[in-house]
C-alpha positions in Angstrom: 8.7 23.4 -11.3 6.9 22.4 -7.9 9.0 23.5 -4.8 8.6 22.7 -1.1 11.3 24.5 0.8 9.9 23.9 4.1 8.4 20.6 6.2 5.1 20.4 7.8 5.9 19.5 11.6 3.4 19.4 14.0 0.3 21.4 12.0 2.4 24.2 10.3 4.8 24.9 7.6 8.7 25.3 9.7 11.8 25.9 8.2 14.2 22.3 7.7 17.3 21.4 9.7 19.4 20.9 6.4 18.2 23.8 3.8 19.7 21.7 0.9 16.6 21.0 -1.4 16.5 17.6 -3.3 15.8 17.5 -6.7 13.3 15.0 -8.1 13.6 13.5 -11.4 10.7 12.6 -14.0 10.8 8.7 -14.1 9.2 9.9 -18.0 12.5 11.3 -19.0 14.8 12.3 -15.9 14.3 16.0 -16.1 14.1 18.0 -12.6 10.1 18.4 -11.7 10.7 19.6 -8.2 12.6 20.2 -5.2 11.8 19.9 -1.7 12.8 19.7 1.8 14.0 16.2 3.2 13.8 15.8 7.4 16.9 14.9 9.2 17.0 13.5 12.6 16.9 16.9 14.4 13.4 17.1 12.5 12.2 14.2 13.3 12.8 15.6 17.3 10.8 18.2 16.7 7.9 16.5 15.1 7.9 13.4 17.5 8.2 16.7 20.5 5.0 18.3 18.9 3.1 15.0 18.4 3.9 13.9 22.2 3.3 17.5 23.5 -0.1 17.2 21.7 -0.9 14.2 22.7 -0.2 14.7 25.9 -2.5 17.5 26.7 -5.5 15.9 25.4 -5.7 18.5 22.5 -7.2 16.3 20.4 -7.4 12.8 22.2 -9.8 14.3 24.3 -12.2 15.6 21.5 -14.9 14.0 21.2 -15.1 10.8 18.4 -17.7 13.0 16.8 -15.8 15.8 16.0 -12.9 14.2 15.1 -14.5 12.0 12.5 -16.3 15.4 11.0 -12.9 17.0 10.6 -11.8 14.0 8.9 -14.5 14.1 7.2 -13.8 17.4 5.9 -10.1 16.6 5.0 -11.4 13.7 2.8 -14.1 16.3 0.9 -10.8 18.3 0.5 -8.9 15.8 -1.5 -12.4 14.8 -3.3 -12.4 18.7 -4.4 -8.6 18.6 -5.6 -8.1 14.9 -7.2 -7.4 15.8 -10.6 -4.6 17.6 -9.2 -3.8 14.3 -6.4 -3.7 12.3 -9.7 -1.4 14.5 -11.6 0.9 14.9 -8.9 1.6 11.2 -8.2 1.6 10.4 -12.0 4.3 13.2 -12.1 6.8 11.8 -9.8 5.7 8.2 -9.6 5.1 7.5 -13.8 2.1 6.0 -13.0 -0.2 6.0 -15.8 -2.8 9.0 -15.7 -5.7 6.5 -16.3 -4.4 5.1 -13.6 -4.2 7.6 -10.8 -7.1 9.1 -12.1 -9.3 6.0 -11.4 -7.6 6.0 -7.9 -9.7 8.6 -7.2 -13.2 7.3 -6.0 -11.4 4.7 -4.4 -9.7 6.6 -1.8 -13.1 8.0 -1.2 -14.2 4.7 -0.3 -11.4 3.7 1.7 -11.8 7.0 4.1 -15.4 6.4 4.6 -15.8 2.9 4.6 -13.3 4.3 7.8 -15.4 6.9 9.0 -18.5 4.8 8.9 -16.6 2.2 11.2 -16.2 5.3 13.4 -19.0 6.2 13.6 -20.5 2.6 14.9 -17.4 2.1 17.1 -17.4 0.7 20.7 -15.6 3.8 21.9 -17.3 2.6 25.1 -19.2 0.1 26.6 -20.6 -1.7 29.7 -20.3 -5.5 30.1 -23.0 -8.0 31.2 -21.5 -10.0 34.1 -21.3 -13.1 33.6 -22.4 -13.8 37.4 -26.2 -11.9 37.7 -25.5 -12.1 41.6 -22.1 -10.0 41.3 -22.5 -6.3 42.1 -19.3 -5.5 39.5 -19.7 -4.5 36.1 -17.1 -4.2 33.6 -16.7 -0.7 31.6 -14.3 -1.5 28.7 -13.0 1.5 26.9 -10.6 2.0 23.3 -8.7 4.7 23.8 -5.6 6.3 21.2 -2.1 4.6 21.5 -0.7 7.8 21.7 2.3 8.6 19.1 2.0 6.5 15.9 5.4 6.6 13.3 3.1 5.9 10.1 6.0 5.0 7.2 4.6 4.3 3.8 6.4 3.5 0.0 6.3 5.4 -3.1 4.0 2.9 -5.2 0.2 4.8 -4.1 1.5 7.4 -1.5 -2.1 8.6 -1.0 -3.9 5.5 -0.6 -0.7 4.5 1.5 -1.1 7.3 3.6 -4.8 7.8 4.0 -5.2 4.6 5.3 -3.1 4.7 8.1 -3.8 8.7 9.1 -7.4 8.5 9.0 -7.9 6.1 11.8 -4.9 6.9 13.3 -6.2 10.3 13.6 -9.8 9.8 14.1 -9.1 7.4 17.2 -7.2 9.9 18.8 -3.9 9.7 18.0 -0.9 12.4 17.3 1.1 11.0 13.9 4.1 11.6 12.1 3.8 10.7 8.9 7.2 9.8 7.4 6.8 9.1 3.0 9.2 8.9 0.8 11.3 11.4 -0.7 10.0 10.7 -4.3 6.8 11.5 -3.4 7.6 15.1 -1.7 5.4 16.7 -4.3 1.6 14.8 -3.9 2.8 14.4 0.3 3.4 17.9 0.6 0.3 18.6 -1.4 -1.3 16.2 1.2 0.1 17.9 4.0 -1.6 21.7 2.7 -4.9 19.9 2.3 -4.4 18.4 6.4 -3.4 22.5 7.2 -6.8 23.7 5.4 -9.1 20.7 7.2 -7.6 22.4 10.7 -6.3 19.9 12.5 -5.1 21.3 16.2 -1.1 22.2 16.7 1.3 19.0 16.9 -1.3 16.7 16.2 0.4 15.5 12.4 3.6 16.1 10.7 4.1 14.9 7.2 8.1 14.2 6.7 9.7 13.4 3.4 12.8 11.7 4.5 15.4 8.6 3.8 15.7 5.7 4.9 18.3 6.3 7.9 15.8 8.9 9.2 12.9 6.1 8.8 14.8 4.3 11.0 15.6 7.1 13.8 11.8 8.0 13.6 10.8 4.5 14.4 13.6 3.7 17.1 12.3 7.0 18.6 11.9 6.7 22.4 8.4 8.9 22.3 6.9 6.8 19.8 4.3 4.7 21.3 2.9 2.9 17.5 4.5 2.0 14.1 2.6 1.3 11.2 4.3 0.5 7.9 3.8 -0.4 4.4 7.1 -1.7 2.5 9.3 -4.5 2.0 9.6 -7.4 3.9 12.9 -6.8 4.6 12.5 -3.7 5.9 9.2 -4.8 8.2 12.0 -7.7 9.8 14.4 -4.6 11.0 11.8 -2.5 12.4 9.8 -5.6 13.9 13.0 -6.1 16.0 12.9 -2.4 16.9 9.5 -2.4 17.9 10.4 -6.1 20.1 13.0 -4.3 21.3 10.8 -1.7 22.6 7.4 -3.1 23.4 6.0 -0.6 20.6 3.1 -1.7 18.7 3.4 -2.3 15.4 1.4 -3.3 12.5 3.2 -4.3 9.2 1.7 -4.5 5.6 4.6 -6.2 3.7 5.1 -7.6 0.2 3.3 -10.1 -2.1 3.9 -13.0 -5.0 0.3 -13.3 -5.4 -1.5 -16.2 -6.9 -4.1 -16.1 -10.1 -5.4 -19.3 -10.0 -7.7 -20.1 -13.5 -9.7 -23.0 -12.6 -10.5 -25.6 -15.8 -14.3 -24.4 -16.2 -12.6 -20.7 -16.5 -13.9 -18.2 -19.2 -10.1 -17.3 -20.5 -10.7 -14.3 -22.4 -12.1 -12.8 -19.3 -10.2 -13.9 -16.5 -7.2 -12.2 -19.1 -9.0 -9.3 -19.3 -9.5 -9.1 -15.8 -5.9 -9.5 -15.3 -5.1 -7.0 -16.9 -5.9 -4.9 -13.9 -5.4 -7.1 -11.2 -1.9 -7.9 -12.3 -0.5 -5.0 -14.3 -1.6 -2.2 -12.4 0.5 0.7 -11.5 3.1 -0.8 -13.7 3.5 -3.7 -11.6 4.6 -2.1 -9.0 2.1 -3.2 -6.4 2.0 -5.3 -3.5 -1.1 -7.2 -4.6 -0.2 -8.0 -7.9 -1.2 -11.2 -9.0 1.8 -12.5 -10.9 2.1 -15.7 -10.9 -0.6 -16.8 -13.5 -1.7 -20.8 -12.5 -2.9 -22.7 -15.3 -4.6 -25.7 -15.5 -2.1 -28.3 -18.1 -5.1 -28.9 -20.7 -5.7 -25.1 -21.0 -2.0 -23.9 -20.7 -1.1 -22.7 -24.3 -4.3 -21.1 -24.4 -3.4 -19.0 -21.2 -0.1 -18.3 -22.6 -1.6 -17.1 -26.0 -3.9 -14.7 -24.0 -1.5 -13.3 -21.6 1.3 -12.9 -25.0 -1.6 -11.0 -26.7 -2.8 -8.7 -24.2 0.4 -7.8 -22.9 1.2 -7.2 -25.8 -1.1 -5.0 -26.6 -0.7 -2.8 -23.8 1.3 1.0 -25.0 4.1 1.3 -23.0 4.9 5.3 -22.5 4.9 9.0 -21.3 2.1 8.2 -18.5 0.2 11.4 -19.6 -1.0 9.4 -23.0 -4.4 8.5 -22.6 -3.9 5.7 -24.4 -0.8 4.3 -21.9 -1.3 2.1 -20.3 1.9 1.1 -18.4 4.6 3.8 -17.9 7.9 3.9 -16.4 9.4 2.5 -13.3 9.6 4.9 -10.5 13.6 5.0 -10.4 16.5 3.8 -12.2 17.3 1.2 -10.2 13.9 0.1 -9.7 13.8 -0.1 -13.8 17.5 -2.1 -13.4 16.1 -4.4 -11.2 13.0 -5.6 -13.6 15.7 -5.9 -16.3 17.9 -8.1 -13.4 15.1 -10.8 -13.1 13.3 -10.9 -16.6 17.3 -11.7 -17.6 17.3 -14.3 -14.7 13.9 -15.8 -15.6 15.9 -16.7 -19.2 19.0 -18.2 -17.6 16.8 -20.3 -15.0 15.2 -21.9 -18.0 12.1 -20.0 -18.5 10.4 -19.6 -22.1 10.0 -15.9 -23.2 7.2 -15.5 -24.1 7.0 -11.7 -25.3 9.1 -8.9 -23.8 12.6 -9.2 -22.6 15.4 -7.3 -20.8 15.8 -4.5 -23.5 14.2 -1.1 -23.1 11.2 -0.2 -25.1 12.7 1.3 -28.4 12.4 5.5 -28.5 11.7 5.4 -24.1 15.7 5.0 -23.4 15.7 8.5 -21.5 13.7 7.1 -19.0 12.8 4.3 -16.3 11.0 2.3 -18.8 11.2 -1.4 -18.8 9.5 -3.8 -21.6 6.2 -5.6 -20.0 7.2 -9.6 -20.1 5.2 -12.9 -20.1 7.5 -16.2 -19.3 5.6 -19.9 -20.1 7.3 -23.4 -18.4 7.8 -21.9 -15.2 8.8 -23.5 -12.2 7.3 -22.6 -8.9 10.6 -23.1 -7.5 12.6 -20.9 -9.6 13.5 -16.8 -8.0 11.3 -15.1 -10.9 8.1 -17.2 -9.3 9.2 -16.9 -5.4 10.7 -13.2 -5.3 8.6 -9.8 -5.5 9.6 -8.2 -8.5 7.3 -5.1 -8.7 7.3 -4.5 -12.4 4.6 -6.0 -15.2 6.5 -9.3 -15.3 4.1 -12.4 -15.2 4.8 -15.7 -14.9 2.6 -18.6 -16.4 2.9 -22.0 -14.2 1.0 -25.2 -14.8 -1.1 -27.1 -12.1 -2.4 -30.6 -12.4 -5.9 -30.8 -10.7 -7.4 -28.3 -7.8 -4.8 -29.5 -5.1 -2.2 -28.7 -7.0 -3.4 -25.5 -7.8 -3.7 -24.8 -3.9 -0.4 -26.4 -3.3 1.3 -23.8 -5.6 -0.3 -21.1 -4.7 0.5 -21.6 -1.0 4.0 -22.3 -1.8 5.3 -18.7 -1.4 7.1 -17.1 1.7 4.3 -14.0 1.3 0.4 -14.6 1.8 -1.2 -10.7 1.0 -3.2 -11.2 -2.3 -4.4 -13.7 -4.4 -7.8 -14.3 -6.9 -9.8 -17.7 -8.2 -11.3 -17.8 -12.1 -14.2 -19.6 -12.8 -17.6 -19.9 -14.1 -18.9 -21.0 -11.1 -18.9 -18.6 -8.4 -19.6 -20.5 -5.4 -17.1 -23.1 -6.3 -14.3 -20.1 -6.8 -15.5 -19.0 -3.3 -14.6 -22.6 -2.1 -11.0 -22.5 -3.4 -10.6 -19.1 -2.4 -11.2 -20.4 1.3 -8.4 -23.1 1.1 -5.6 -20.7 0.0 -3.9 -19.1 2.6 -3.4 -15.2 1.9 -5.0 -12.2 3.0 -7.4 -11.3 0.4 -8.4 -13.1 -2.3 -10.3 -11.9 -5.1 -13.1 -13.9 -7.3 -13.6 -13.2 -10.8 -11.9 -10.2 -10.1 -13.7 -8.7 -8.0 -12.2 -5.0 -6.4 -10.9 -5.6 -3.1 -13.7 -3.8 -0.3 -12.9 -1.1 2.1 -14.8 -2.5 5.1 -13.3 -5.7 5.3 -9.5 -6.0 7.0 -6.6 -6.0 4.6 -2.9 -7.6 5.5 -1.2 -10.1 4.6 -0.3 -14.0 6.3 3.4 -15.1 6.4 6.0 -12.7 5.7 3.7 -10.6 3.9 3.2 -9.2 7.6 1.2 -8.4 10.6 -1.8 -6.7 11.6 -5.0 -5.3 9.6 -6.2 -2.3 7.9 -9.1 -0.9 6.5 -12.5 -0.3 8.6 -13.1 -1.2 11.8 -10.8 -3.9 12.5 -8.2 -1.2 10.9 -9.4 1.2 13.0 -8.9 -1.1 16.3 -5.3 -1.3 15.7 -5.2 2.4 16.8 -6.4 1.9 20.0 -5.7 0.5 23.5 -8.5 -1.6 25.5 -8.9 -0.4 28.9 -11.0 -1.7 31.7 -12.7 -0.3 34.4 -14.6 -2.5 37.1 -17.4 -0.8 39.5 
């Protein structure tokens, strides 16, 4: 039993406004696995009061880019040192598959230095050539912090979630309150010791497992200068009006319906492999999913037959197997809602591939769902056009390359996508035409250095490297 009885506001461990611990439930079986604080509004005060006090004084705004990046630097060889125990933690309370958060690992390594590299080469400061050689002004241009950034993040990959908003929130200068999710009070309050051990100076971060009515009083907060979120699109509408409301900035990583496109001249057996990963990852329960499988008409059935046998294949249980691969949903009504749409995808007229609405036989005591495949679907129908974040693909037909494009595009999101084919150069030419965020070729792993977000309502802004890292910052200019 894991218990955090107190909240981490403003660089130190303080007793909560509401003592009441909430207990958190195995998504394996149910069972009680921990109990933890949850901040209330009055917390939220006290955090947003430490981070503006901080900020304020030029504790750590003030420090020089330098050390800042070395201290993040030492946090980040922190978590390297404790990742068996990150992986464990968020396979505990998320169900995640221990292959799964385990392999995470060396990725977040990349994320935070691909980060600190882009620090480290940043334009903190620099002098403009005038454009008139005869003018005695010259321009100094300077990125300085925001000041106060609200950072909200899901439950799917709280570390990656939160790592790659604190880090260059933090290294540019910036005080943050970092607000997670209450099912992840274990690995965030983990996170939150390793941030005490790296030293960061008094008020400068606060880590607050909370609900979604304090979310939204953190981000309405007067003193809050920045949000960045990761969630649903509903969710990034309602605090984009807040931040409009407010003249706050705002950046907004939203959800996905992503787009495998297999073009005709596609090796089957490995784009299939490869989507085994880039569309059943986590569970499902990512953002950049690719579920919607395209398929060229005189290779269809032979798509189908791939996707039935792999998914099939897959072991569906207690995440700590080594030999699951997909475990439970985070919650039961996260599992209820998978069962919801694979039982829509039937009565909209979609074939069934494999799996189903029924729960995998000896997992009923927890959030398990069965992994689906559905053949002869429609673009238009909800199962194609709704994020359903669970291992639920869907299998559509396309007639030539247009087509293919059309379909892909036809989506309210724009975050993810990939392109199959033998010939790399032509992927890399329909990858340019489809309008999303990041598109992968041949399944290649999405980089650290280059900006990550999504077009359309799958959001606003950047992350990752040194375009992420801009988003922190305010341009000011100074003429002489």
């Amino acid at each position: 039993m894991i218990v955090y009885d107190r909240l981490f506001i403003g660089s130190s461990w303080t007793e909560p406004s509401d003592p009441a611990l909430l207990d958190l439930a195995s998504p394996h079986d149910r069972s009680v696995i921990g109990r933890a604080a949850q901040a209330r509004p009055a917390d939220v005060d006290r955090a947003v009061a430490a981070a503006r006090a901080s900020f304020d004084a030029g504790v750590w705004r003030t420090t020089p880019p330098a050390r800042r990046i070395a201290l993040l630097r030492r946090f980040n060889a922190l978590r390297e040192e404790n990742a068996e125990k990150v992986a464990q933690l968020i396979s505990l309370e998320n169900g995640s598959a221990l292959w799964f958060t385990r392999a995470g690992q060396p990725g977040l390594t990349r994320q935070a230095n691909a980060c600190l590299q882009a620090a480290e080469e940043f334009a903190w400061e620099e002098t403009l050539a005038s454009s008139d050689p005869a003018s005695p002004v010259r321009s100094v241009v300077r990125r300085e912090a925001v000041g106060v950034v609200a950072a909200v993040i899901p439950w799917n990959s709280p570390f990656s979630s939160a790592t790659s908003k604190i880090i260059p929130a933090l290294v540019a200068g910036n005080s943050v309150v970092l607000k997670v999710s209450p099912e992840n009070s274990l690995s965030m309050g983990f996170l939150a010791e390793l941030l005490e051990r790296a030293g960061l100076p008094e008020g400068v971060v606060s880590v607050l497992p909370a609900d979604r009515e304090t979310s939204e009083y953190l981000v309405s907060h007067p003193q809050v200068d920045k949000i960045a979120f990761t969630g649903s699109t509903r969710a990034g509408r309602r605090i984009a009006s807040i931040a409009g409301e407010q003249l706050k900035r705002v950046s907004l990583e939203l959800g996905g319906k992503s787009a495998a496109v297999i073009l005709p001249d596609a090796d089957i057996d490995k784009a299939v492999a490869g989507l085994k990963f880039g569309s059943l990852l986590n569970n499902g329960e990512s953002c950049i999913a690719q579920t919607r499988i395209l398929a060229p008409r005189g290779r269809y059935e032979e798509v189908v037959t791939a996707l039935k046998d792999l998914v099939e294949s897959l072991k569906v249980g207690d995440p700590n197997d080594p030999d699951t691969f997909i475990g439970p949903m985070i919650r039961p009504d996260q599992q209820q809602r998978v069962r919801t749409y694979i039982q829509l995808g039937i009565e909209e007229g979609a074939r069934l591939v494999t799996g189903g609405p029924q729960i995998p036989e000896g997992l009923e005591k927890g959030n398990y769902v069965t992994p689906t495949v559905f053949a002869d679907v429609d673009n238009s129908m909800r199962i194609a056009q709704e994020e359903i974040f669970g291992p639920v693909l869907v299998v559509i037909a396309y007639d030539d390359e247009d087509d293919a494009v059309r379909i892909a595009d036809d989506s309210a999101y724009g975050l993810s996508g990939g392109v199959w084919s033998s010939d790399e150069e032509h992927a890399l030419a329909v990858a340019r035409r489809i309008r999303t965020g990041t598109v992968t070729v041949n399944g290649a792993p999405v980089a650290f250095d280059g900006p990550f977000g999504g077009f359309k309502a799958s959001g606003i802004g950047r992350e990752y490297g040194a375009v992420g890292l801009g988003t922190y910052t305010e341009y000011k200019t100074i003429t002489v």
